[in-house]
N, C-alpha and C positions, 0 to 999 in steps of 0.2 A: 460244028458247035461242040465245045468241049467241056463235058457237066465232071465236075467235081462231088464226092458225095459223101460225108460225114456224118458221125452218130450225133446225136442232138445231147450236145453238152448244155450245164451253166453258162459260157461261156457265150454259146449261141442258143441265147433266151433269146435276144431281142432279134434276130435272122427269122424263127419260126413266130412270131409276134408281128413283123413285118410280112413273112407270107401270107399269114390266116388273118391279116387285117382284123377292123371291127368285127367280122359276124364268126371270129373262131373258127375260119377256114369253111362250116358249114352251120346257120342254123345255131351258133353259140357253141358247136360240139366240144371245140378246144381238146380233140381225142380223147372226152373223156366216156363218148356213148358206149364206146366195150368195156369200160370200167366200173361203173356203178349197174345194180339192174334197173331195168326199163321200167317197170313203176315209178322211182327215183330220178331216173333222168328227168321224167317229163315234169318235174316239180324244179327243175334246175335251173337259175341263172347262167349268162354267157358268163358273169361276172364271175360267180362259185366257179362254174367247168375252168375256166380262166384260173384261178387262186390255183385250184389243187393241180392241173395238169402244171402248173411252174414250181410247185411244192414237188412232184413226181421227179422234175429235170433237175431244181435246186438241190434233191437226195442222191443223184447222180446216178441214178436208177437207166440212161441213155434207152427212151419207150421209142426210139427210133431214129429214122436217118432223114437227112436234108440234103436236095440236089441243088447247084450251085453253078449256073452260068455266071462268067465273068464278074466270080465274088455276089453275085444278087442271088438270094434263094429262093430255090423257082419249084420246088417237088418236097414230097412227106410222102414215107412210109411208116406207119406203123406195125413196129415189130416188137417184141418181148416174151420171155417165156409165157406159158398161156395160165399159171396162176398171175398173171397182172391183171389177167381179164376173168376171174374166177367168178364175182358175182354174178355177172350177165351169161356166160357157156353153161355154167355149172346149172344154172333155173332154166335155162332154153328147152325149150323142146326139142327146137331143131341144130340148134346148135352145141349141146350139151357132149362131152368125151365120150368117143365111140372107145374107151381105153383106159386105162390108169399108164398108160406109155407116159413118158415125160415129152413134151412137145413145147417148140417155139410158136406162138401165132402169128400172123399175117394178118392183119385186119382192115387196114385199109391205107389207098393213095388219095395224094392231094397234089395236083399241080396246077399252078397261076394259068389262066384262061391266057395270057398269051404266049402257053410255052407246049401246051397242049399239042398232040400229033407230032409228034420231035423224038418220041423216045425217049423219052423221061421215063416213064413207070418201068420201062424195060428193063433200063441202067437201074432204077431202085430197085428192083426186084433183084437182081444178078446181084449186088449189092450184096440185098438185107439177106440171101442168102451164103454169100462169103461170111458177113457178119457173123452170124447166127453161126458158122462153123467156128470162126474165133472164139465164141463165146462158149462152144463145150457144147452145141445144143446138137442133135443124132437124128432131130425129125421134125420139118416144119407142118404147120396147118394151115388153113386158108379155107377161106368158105364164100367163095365166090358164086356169083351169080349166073343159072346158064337162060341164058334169052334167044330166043328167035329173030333174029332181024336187028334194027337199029333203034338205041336208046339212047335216051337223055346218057351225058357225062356223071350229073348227079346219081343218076340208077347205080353207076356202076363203078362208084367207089368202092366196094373189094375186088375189085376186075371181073372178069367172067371166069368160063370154062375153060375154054379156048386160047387164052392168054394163056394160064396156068399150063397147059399141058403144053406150052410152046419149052416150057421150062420141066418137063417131064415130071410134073407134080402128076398122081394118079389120085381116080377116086376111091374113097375106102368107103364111105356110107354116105347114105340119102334119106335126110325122113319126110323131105320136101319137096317135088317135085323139079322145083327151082334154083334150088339151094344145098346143090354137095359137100361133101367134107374132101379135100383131097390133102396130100401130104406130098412131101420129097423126101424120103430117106438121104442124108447126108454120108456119102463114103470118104 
């Protein structure tokens, strides 16, 4: 199977409209949960998450990549320097800068339930870290989930631990027992 994987243009509004379907990929999120804080979200429409996240792509702002079998798009990662996600890190407890470092985020994957187990988040991730070097950035984040055993797919939309260090991202802090900070230095 041969995934194609591009940054989310203008251009391909309607590719990522057609992936996240009606419920905004999760829930209405429309990638807008790391963008606003969490007080805010929970007062949100799919409809508002929906406006501004196409207002984010229409700025040409590219908050991430799209994987692409045979021209259909089948995977989302979200990636962007990590002031894109400033209101929700920045109030986190658990998530908030171990750093004034300049960092890209990682925040989360999306792929279509029939493409799932294929290696899709793989190829995104390998990716959004090529990207992320295009783009000038020296250190990615990611604050993945570490679990014991087997989970819901929905749990583990920022991936895990174990993913990430498949890709030699290290942990740097922990204020949660569940939930690290890890990075990749880009050489």
């Amino acid at each position: 199977m041969k995934v194609e994987i591009h940054p989310l243009t203008p251009e391909r509004w309607h590719d990522v409209v057609h992936l996240f379907g009606k419920n905004g990929a999760c829930d209405g999120c429309w990638c807008m949960y790391w963008r606003v804080r969490n007080k805010d979200f929970k007062k949100r429409s799919n409809a508002v998450n929906r406006a501004d996240f196409k207002n984010i792509v229409q700025e040409e702002r590219e908050p991430g990549l799209l994987a692409y079998v045979e021209d259909q798009p089948v995977g989302w990662c979200s990636i962007a320097p990590r002031e894109e996600f400033s209101k929700r890190i920045n109030h986190s407890h658990v998530f908030k800068p171990v750093d004034d470092k300049p960092v890209w985020s990682i925040l989360c994957f999306y792929v279509h339930k029939d493409f799932r187990n294929r290696g899709i988040t793989r190829q995104l991730l390998s990716e959004a870290i090529e990207f992320a070097k295009t783009q000038g950035a020296k250190t990615l984040e990611a604050f993945p989930k570490d679990f014991a055993g087997r989970t819901s797919d929905a749990a583990i939309y920022m991936g895990t631990i174990d993913f990430y260090q498949e890709f030699n991202f290290v942990e740097v802090h922990r204020r949660h027992p569940k939930r690290p900070i890890m990075r990749y230095e880009i050489t």
